[in-house]
C-alpha positions as CSV (number, residue, x, y, z in Angstrom):
1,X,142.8,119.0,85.2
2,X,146.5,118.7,86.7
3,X,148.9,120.1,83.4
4,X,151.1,117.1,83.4
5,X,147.6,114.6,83.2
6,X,146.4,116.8,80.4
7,X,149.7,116.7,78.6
8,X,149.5,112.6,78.7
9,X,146.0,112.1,78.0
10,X,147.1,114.4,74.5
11,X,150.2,112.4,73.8
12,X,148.2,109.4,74.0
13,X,145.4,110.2,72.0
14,X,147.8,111.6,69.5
15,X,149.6,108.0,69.6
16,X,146.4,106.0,69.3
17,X,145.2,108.4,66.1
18,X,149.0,108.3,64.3
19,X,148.7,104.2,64.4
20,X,145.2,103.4,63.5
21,X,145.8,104.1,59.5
22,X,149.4,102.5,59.7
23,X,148.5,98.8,59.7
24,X,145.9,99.8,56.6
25,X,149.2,100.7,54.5
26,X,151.6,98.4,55.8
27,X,149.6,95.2,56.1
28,X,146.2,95.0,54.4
29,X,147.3,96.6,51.2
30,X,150.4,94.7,50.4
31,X,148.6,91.4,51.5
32,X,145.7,92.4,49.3
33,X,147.8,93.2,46.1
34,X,151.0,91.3,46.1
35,X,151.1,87.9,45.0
36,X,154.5,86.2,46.0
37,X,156.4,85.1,42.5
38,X,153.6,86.4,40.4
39,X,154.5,89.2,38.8
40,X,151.6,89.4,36.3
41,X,149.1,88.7,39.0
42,X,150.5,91.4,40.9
43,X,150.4,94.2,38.7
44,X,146.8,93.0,37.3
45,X,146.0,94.0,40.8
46,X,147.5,96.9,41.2
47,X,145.6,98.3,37.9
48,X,142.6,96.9,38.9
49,X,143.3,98.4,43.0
50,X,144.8,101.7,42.0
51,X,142.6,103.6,44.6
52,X,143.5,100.8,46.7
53,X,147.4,101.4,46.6
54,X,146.6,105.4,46.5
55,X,144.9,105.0,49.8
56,X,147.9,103.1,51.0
57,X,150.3,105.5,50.0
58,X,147.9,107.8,52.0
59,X,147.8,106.3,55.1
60,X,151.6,105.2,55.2
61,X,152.0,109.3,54.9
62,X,150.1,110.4,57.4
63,X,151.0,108.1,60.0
64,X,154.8,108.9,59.4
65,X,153.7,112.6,59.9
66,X,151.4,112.4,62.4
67,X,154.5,110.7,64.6
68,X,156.2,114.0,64.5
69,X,153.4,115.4,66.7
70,X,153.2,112.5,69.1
71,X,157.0,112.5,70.0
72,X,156.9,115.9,70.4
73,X,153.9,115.1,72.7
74,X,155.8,113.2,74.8
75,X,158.8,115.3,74.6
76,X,156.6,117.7,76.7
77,X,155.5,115.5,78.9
78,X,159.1,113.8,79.7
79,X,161.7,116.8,79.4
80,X,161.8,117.0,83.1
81,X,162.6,113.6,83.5
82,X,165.5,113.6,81.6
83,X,166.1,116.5,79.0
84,X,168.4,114.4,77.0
85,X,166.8,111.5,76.8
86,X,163.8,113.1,75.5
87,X,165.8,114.4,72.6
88,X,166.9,111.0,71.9
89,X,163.5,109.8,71.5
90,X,163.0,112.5,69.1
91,X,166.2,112.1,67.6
92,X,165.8,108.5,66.8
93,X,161.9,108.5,65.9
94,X,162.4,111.4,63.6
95,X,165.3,109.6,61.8
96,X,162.6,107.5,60.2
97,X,159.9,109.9,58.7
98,X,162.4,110.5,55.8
99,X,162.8,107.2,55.4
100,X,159.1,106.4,55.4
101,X,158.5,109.2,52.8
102,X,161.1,108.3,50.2
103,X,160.2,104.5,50.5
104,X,156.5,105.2,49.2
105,X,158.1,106.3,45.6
106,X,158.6,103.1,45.1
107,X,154.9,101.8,45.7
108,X,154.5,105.6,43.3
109,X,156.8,104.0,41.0
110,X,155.1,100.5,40.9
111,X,151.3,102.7,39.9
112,X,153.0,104.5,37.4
113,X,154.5,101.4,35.7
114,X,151.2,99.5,36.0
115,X,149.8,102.4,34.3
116,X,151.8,101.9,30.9
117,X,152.2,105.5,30.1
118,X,153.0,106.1,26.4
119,X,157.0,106.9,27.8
120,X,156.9,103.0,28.6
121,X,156.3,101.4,25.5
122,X,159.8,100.5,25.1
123,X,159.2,97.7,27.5
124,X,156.9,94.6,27.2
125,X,154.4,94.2,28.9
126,X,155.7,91.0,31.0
127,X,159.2,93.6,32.0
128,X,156.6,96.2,33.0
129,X,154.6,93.6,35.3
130,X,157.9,92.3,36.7
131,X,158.8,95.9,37.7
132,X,155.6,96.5,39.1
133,X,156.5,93.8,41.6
134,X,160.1,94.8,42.1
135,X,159.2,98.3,43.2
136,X,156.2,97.0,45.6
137,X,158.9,94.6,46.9
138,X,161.4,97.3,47.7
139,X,158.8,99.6,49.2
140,X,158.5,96.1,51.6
141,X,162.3,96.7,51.6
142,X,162.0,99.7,52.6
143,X,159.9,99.1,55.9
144,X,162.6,96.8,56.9
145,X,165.0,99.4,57.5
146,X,162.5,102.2,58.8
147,X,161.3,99.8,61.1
148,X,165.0,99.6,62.9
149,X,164.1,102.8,63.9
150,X,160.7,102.6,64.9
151,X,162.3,100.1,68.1
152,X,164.9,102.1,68.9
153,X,163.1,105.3,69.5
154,X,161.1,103.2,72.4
155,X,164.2,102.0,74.3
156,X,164.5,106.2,75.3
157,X,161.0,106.0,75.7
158,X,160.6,103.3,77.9
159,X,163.7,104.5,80.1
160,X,161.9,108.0,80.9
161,X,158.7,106.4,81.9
162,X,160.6,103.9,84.3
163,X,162.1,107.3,85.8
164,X,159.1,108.8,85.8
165,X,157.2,107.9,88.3
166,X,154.0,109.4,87.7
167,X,153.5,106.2,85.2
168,X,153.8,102.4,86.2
169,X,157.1,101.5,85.3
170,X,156.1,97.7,84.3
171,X,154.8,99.9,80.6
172,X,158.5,101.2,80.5
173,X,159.3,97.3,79.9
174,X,157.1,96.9,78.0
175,X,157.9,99.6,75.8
176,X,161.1,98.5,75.7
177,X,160.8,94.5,74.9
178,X,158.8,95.9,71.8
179,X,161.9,97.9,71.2
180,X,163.1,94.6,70.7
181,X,160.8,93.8,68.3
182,X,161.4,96.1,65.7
183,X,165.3,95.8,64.7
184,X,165.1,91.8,65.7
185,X,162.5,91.4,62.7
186,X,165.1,93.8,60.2
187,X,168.2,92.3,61.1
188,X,166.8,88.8,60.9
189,X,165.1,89.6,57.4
190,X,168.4,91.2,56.4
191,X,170.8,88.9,57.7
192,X,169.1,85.4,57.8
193,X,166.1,85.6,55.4
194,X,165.3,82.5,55.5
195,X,164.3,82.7,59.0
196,X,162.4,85.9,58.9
197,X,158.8,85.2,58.7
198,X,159.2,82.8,61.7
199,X,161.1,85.5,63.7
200,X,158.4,88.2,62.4
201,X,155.7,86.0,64.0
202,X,156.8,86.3,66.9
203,X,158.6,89.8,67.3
204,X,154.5,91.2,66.4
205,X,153.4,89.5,69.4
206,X,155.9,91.5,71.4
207,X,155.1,94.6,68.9
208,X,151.9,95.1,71.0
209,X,154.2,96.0,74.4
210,X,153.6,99.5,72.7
211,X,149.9,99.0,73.1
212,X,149.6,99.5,77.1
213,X,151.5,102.6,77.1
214,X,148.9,104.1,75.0
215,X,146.2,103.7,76.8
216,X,147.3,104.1,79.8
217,X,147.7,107.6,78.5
218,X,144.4,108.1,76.9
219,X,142.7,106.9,79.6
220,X,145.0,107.7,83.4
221,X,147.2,110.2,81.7
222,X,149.3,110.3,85.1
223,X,149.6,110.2,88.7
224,X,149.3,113.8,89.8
225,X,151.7,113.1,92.6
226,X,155.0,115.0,93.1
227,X,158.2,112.9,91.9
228,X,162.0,113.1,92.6
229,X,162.8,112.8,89.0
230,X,166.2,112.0,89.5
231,X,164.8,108.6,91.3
232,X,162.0,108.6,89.3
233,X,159.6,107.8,92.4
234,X,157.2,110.3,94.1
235,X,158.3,112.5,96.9
Protein backbone atom coordinates (compact mmCIF):
# COMPACT_ATOMS: atom_id res chain seq x y z
CA UNK A 1 0.00 0.00 0.00
CA UNK A 2 1.38 3.57 -1.10
CA UNK A 3 3.09 5.03 2.53
CA UNK A 4 1.19 8.31 2.35
CA UNK A 5 -2.48 6.09 1.92
CA UNK A 6 -1.35 4.01 4.82
CA UNK A 7 -0.44 7.02 6.88
CA UNK A 8 -4.25 8.46 6.27
CA UNK A 9 -6.21 5.44 6.56
CA UNK A 10 -4.19 5.46 10.39
CA UNK A 11 -4.87 9.07 11.16
CA UNK A 12 -8.35 8.46 10.35
CA UNK A 13 -8.98 5.47 12.18
CA UNK A 14 -7.18 6.97 15.06
CA UNK A 15 -9.73 10.10 14.70
CA UNK A 16 -12.83 8.01 14.45
CA UNK A 17 -11.70 5.80 17.78
CA UNK A 18 -10.53 9.24 19.88
CA UNK A 19 -14.28 10.68 19.22
CA UNK A 20 -16.59 7.71 19.72
CA UNK A 21 -16.35 7.89 23.79
CA UNK A 22 -16.36 11.84 23.69
CA UNK A 23 -20.03 12.48 23.18
CA UNK A 24 -20.69 9.59 26.16
CA UNK A 25 -18.78 12.20 28.60
CA UNK A 26 -19.78 15.40 27.29
CA UNK A 27 -23.41 14.87 26.35
CA UNK A 28 -25.14 11.75 27.75
CA UNK A 29 -23.78 11.98 31.24
CA UNK A 30 -24.37 15.59 32.03
CA UNK A 31 -28.01 15.28 30.31
CA UNK A 32 -28.50 12.13 32.40
CA UNK A 33 -27.48 13.69 35.82
CA UNK A 34 -27.91 17.38 35.91
CA UNK A 35 -31.13 18.76 36.53
CA UNK A 36 -31.15 22.61 35.66
CA UNK A 37 -31.99 24.61 39.18
CA UNK A 38 -32.20 21.54 41.19
CA UNK A 39 -29.57 21.11 43.19
CA UNK A 40 -30.95 18.36 45.43
CA UNK A 41 -32.13 16.46 42.39
CA UNK A 42 -28.76 16.71 40.98
CA UNK A 43 -26.66 15.43 43.55
CA UNK A 44 -29.39 12.55 44.42
CA UNK A 45 -28.23 11.48 40.97
CA UNK A 46 -24.94 11.70 41.13
CA UNK A 47 -25.00 9.33 44.35
CA UNK A 48 -27.21 7.15 42.93
CA UNK A 49 -24.99 7.31 39.16
CA UNK A 50 -21.54 7.32 40.66
CA UNK A 51 -20.33 4.73 38.19
CA UNK A 52 -22.17 6.64 35.80
CA UNK A 53 -20.07 10.04 36.35
CA UNK A 54 -16.80 7.65 36.87
CA UNK A 55 -17.35 6.38 33.37
CA UNK A 56 -17.68 9.91 32.22
CA UNK A 57 -14.78 11.13 33.80
CA UNK A 58 -13.24 8.10 31.88
CA UNK A 59 -14.21 8.68 28.59
CA UNK A 60 -13.67 12.58 28.71
CA UNK A 61 -9.87 11.26 29.61
CA UNK A 62 -9.23 9.23 27.06
CA UNK A 63 -10.53 11.05 24.32
CA UNK A 64 -8.45 14.21 25.33
CA UNK A 65 -5.45 11.69 25.21
CA UNK A 66 -6.16 9.80 22.48
CA UNK A 67 -6.16 13.36 20.45
CA UNK A 68 -2.46 13.53 21.10
CA UNK A 69 -1.99 10.51 18.81
CA UNK A 70 -4.33 11.60 16.07
CA UNK A 71 -2.67 15.10 15.54
CA UNK A 72 0.46 13.62 15.55
CA UNK A 73 -1.12 11.28 12.91
CA UNK A 74 -1.82 13.94 10.79
CA UNK A 75 1.29 15.79 11.47
CA UNK A 76 2.85 12.86 9.56
CA UNK A 77 0.82 12.78 6.95
CA UNK A 78 0.82 16.84 6.31
CA UNK A 79 4.50 17.94 7.24
CA UNK A 80 5.31 18.13 3.57
CA UNK A 81 2.52 20.19 2.87
CA UNK A 82 3.43 22.77 5.02
CA UNK A 83 5.90 22.15 7.94
CA UNK A 84 4.63 24.99 9.86
CA UNK A 85 1.35 24.70 9.59
CA UNK A 86 1.36 21.30 10.74
CA UNK A 87 2.90 22.42 14.00
CA UNK A 88 0.11 24.82 14.37
CA UNK A 89 -2.35 22.20 14.29
CA UNK A 90 -0.52 20.55 16.97
CA UNK A 91 0.15 23.62 18.71
CA UNK A 92 -3.39 24.65 18.97
CA UNK A 93 -4.99 21.07 19.55
CA UNK A 94 -2.56 20.23 22.22
CA UNK A 95 -3.29 23.58 24.02
CA UNK A 96 -6.54 21.91 25.07
CA UNK A 97 -5.66 18.43 26.66
CA UNK A 98 -4.56 20.32 29.80
CA UNK A 99 -7.41 22.06 29.80
CA UNK A 100 -9.63 18.98 29.39
CA UNK A 101 -7.72 17.27 32.27
CA UNK A 102 -7.93 19.88 34.88
CA UNK A 103 -11.65 20.54 34.06
CA UNK A 104 -12.67 16.84 35.09
CA UNK A 105 -11.64 17.82 38.97
CA UNK A 106 -14.36 19.51 39.08
CA UNK A 107 -16.91 16.63 38.01
CA UNK A 108 -13.99 14.74 40.81
CA UNK A 109 -14.87 17.40 43.06
CA UNK A 110 -18.76 17.21 42.56
CA UNK A 111 -18.42 12.79 43.45
CA UNK A 112 -16.50 13.57 46.39
CA UNK A 113 -18.99 16.20 47.73
CA UNK A 114 -22.00 13.90 46.97
CA UNK A 115 -20.09 11.40 48.83
CA UNK A 116 -20.31 13.27 52.35
CA UNK A 117 -17.06 12.22 53.60
CA UNK A 118 -16.74 12.63 57.39
CA UNK A 119 -14.21 15.91 56.49
CA UNK A 120 -17.62 17.48 55.26
CA UNK A 121 -19.81 17.42 58.04
CA UNK A 122 -19.35 21.01 58.60
CA UNK A 123 -21.71 21.66 55.86
CA UNK A 124 -25.51 20.84 55.50
CA UNK A 125 -26.60 18.70 53.59
CA UNK A 126 -28.67 21.25 51.23
CA UNK A 127 -24.81 23.43 50.87
CA UNK A 128 -23.25 20.06 49.99
CA UNK A 129 -26.06 19.39 47.19
CA UNK A 130 -25.76 22.96 45.90
CA UNK A 131 -21.96 22.40 45.49
CA UNK A 132 -22.47 19.29 43.89
CA UNK A 133 -24.21 21.24 41.13
CA UNK A 134 -21.81 24.16 41.13
CA UNK A 135 -18.84 21.90 40.40
CA UNK A 136 -20.82 19.84 37.60
CA UNK A 137 -21.73 23.29 36.27
CA UNK A 138 -18.11 24.49 36.06
CA UNK A 139 -16.90 21.24 34.55
CA UNK A 140 -19.83 22.45 31.75
CA UNK A 141 -17.76 25.73 32.15
CA UNK A 142 -14.98 24.28 31.57
CA UNK A 143 -15.84 22.72 28.03
CA UNK A 144 -16.71 26.10 27.01
CA UNK A 145 -13.32 27.26 26.92
CA UNK A 146 -11.60 23.95 25.82
CA UNK A 147 -13.89 23.82 23.07
CA UNK A 148 -12.36 27.35 21.65
CA UNK A 149 -9.59 25.32 20.98
CA UNK A 150 -10.96 22.28 19.66
CA UNK A 151 -12.18 24.84 16.27
CA UNK A 152 -9.13 26.48 16.03
CA UNK A 153 -6.92 23.55 15.71
CA UNK A 154 -9.15 22.64 12.37
CA UNK A 155 -8.67 26.08 10.61
CA UNK A 156 -4.70 24.65 10.13
CA UNK A 157 -6.17 21.58 9.41
CA UNK A 158 -8.37 22.35 6.86
CA UNK A 159 -5.78 24.76 5.12
CA UNK A 160 -3.19 21.75 4.65
CA UNK A 161 -5.70 19.53 3.17
CA UNK A 162 -6.89 22.35 0.63
CA UNK A 163 -2.97 22.35 -0.24
CA UNK A 164 -2.77 19.02 -0.31
CA UNK A 165 -4.04 17.72 -3.14
CA UNK A 166 -3.94 14.22 -2.62
CA UNK A 167 -7.44 14.98 -0.62
CA UNK A 168 -10.64 16.72 -2.01
CA UNK A 169 -10.26 20.09 -0.99
CA UNK A 170 -14.30 20.71 -0.56
CA UNK A 171 -13.35 18.46 3.26
CA UNK A 172 -10.75 21.36 3.84
CA UNK A 173 -14.10 23.66 4.06
CA UNK A 174 -15.61 21.76 5.67
CA UNK A 175 -13.16 21.27 8.23
CA UNK A 176 -12.88 24.67 8.48
CA UNK A 177 -16.80 25.99 8.72
CA UNK A 178 -16.71 23.50 11.80
CA UNK A 179 -13.78 25.52 12.95
CA UNK A 180 -16.37 27.91 13.09
CA UNK A 181 -18.42 26.07 15.22
CA UNK A 182 -16.52 25.54 18.07
CA UNK A 183 -15.34 29.25 19.38
CA UNK A 184 -18.91 30.71 17.86
CA UNK A 185 -20.76 28.43 20.56
CA UNK A 186 -17.95 29.76 23.55
CA UNK A 187 -17.94 33.15 22.74
CA UNK A 188 -21.67 33.30 22.44
CA UNK A 189 -22.18 31.29 25.77
CA UNK A 190 -19.62 33.70 27.31
CA UNK A 191 -20.51 36.85 25.94
CA UNK A 192 -24.35 36.67 25.21
CA UNK A 193 -25.71 33.71 27.33
CA UNK A 194 -28.88 34.26 26.82
CA UNK A 195 -28.50 33.43 23.29
CA UNK A 196 -26.38 30.38 23.65
CA UNK A 197 -28.50 27.35 23.41
CA UNK A 198 -29.99 28.75 20.20
CA UNK A 199 -26.54 29.52 18.73
CA UNK A 200 -25.32 25.91 20.12
CA UNK A 201 -28.11 24.33 17.98
CA UNK A 202 -27.00 25.36 15.20
CA UNK A 203 -23.03 25.63 15.43
CA UNK A 204 -23.51 21.28 16.18
CA UNK A 205 -25.06 21.03 12.83
CA UNK A 206 -21.95 22.61 11.33
CA UNK A 207 -19.79 20.50 14.16
CA UNK A 208 -20.32 17.42 11.88
CA UNK A 209 -18.09 19.30 8.78
CA UNK A 210 -15.42 17.30 10.88
CA UNK A 211 -17.24 14.17 10.13
CA UNK A 212 -16.30 13.77 6.14
CA UNK A 213 -12.80 14.26 6.74
CA UNK A 214 -12.74 11.23 8.76
CA UNK A 215 -13.89 8.96 6.75
CA UNK A 216 -12.64 9.95 3.93
CA UNK A 217 -9.49 8.80 5.70
CA UNK A 218 -10.55 5.58 7.02
CA UNK A 219 -11.93 4.58 4.05
CA UNK A 220 -9.74 6.47 0.60
CA UNK A 221 -6.81 7.44 2.74
CA UNK A 222 -5.42 9.47 -0.39
CA UNK A 223 -4.78 9.89 -3.92
CA UNK A 224 -1.50 8.21 -4.57
CA UNK A 225 -0.79 10.71 -7.25
CA UNK A 226 2.31 13.07 -7.12
CA UNK A 227 1.47 16.80 -5.99
CA UNK A 228 3.30 20.12 -6.27
CA UNK A 229 2.83 20.94 -2.68
CA UNK A 230 3.46 24.40 -2.93
CA UNK A 231 0.09 24.50 -5.30
CA UNK A 232 -1.35 21.89 -3.62
CA UNK A 233 -2.46 20.12 -7.00
CA UNK A 234 -0.95 16.97 -8.55
CA UNK A 235 1.91 17.18 -10.98
Amino acid sequence: MDAIKKQARVAGLLYLLTCLPAPFGLIYVPGALIVPGDATATANHVRASETLLRLGIASELISAAGFIFVVFALYRLFKDVDKQLALLMVTLFVVSVPISFLNVLNDIAALILAGGADFLSAFGKGQLDALVLLFLRLHNQGLIVAQIFWGLWLFPFGILVMRSGFIPRLLGVLVMIAGCAYPLSSFTSILLPQYAHLVSQYSTILEFGELPIILWLLIWGAKTQPVDIHRGERT
